[in-house]
BAVODREN-194706 format. One record per residue (C-alpha): residue in three letters; x, y, z. Coordinates in steps of 0.02 Angstrom, whole numbers, plus 32768, in hexadecimal, padded with zeros to 4 digits. Layout:
BEGIN
<pt residuo="ALA" x="X" y="Y" z="Z"/>
...
***
This chain:
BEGIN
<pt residuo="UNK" x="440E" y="6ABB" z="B72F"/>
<pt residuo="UNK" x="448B" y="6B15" z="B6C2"/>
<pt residuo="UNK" x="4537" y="6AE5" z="B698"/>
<pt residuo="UNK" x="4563" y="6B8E" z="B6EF"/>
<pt residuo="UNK" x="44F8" y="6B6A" z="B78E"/>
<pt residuo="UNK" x="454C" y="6AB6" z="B79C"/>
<pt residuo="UNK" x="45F5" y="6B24" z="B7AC"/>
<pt residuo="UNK" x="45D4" y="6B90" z="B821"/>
<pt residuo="UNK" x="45FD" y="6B70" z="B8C9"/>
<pt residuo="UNK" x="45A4" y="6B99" z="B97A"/>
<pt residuo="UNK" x="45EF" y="6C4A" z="B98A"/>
<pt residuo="UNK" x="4586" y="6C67" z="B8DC"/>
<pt residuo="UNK" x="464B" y="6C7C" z="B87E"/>
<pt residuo="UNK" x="465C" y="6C13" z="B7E7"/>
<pt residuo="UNK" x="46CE" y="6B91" z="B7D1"/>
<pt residuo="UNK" x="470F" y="6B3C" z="B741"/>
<pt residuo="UNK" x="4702" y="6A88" z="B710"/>
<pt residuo="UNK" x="478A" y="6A4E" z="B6D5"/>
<pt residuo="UNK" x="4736" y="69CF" z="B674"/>
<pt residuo="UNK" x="46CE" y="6A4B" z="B632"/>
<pt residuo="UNK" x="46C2" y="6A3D" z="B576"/>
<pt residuo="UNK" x="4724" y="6AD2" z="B51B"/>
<pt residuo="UNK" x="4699" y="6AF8" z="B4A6"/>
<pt residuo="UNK" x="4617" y="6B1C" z="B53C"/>
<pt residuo="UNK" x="4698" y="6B5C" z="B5A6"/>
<pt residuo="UNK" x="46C1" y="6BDC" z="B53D"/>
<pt residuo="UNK" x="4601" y="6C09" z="B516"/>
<pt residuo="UNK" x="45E2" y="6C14" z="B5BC"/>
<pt residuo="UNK" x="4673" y="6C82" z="B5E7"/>
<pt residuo="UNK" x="46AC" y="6CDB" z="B55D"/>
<pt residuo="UNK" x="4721" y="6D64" z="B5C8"/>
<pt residuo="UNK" x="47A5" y="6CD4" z="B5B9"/>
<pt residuo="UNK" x="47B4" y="6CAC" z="B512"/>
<pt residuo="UNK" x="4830" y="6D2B" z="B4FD"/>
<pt residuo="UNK" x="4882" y="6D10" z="B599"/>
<pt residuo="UNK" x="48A2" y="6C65" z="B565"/>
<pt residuo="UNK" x="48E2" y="6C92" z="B4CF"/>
<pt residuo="UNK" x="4959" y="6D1F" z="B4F4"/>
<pt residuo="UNK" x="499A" y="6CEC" z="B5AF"/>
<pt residuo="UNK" x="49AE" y="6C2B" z="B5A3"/>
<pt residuo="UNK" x="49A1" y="6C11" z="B4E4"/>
<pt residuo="UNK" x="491E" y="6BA8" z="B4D5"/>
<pt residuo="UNK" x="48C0" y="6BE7" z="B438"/>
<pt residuo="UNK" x="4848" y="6B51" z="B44D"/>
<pt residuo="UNK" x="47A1" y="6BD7" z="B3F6"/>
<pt residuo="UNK" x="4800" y="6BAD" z="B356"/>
<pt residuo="UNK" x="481C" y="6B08" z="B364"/>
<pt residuo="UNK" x="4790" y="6A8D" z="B327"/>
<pt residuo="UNK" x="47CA" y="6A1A" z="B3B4"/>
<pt residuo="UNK" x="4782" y="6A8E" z="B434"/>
<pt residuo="UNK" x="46D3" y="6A3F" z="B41D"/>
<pt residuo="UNK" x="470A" y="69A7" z="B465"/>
<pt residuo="UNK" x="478E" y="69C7" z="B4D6"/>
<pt residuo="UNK" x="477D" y="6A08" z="B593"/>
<pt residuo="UNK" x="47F6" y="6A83" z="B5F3"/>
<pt residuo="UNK" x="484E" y="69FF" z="B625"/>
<pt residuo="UNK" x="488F" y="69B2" z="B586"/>
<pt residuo="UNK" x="48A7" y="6A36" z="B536"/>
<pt residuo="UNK" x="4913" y="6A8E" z="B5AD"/>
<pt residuo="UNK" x="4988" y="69F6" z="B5B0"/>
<pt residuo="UNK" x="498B" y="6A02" z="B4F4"/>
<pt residuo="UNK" x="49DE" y="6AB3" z="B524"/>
<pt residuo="UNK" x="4A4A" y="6A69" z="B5A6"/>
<pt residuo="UNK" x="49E1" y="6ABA" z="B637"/>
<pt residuo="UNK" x="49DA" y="6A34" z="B6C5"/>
<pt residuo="UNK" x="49E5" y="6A00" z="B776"/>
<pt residuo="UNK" x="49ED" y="6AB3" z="B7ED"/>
<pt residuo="UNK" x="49F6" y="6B19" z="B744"/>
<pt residuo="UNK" x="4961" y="6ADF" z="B713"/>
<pt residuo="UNK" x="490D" y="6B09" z="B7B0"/>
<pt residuo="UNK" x="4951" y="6BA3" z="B7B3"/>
<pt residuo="UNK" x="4910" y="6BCB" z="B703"/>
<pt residuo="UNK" x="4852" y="6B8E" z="B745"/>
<pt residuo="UNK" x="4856" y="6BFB" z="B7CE"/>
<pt residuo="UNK" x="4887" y="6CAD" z="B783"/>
<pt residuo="UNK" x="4808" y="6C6E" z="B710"/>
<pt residuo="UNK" x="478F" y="6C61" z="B788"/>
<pt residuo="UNK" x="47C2" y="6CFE" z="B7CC"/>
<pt residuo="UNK" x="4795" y="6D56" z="B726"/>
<pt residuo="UNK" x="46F0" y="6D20" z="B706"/>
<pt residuo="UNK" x="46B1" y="6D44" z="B7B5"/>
<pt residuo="UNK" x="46FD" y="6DEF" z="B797"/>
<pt residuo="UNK" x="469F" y="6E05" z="B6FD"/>
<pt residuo="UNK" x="4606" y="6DB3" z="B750"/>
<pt residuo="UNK" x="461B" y="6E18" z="B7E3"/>
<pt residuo="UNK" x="4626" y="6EDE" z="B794"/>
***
């Protein structure tokens, strides 16, 4: 089973894991890698920390936490099932 399968829930829309490394997150769903970057400033695709940090971490690096950060998850979530989705 894939990293993207394992994320998915019973409706078949993807979810994120938070404690999804960066790296693999950002392999898998490359639609938010700019999102990231330009909306919540978290430029984590040039940062060579992003290979071992999750989601997570790094978004409390950025100050993203608590109901921002599941905020953040969710209109990411959003996004990718749009992309998915067309």
């Amino acid at each position: 089973m894939t990293q993207e399968s394992n994320n998915k829930k019973k409706s078949g829309a993807i979810r994120i894991d938070p404690k999804m490394n960066l790296a693999d997150l950002m392999d898998t769903y490359p639609e938010i890698v700019d999102v990231l970057a330009e909306e919540f400033e978290i430029y984590c695709a040039m940062c060579p920390m992003y290979e071992y940090d999750n989601l997570e971490e790094a978004s409390s690096y950025h100050d993203i936490e608590n109901e921002h950060f599941l905020e953040m998850i969710e209109y990411l979530e959003d996004i990718i099932n749009k992309e998915r989705n067309k």
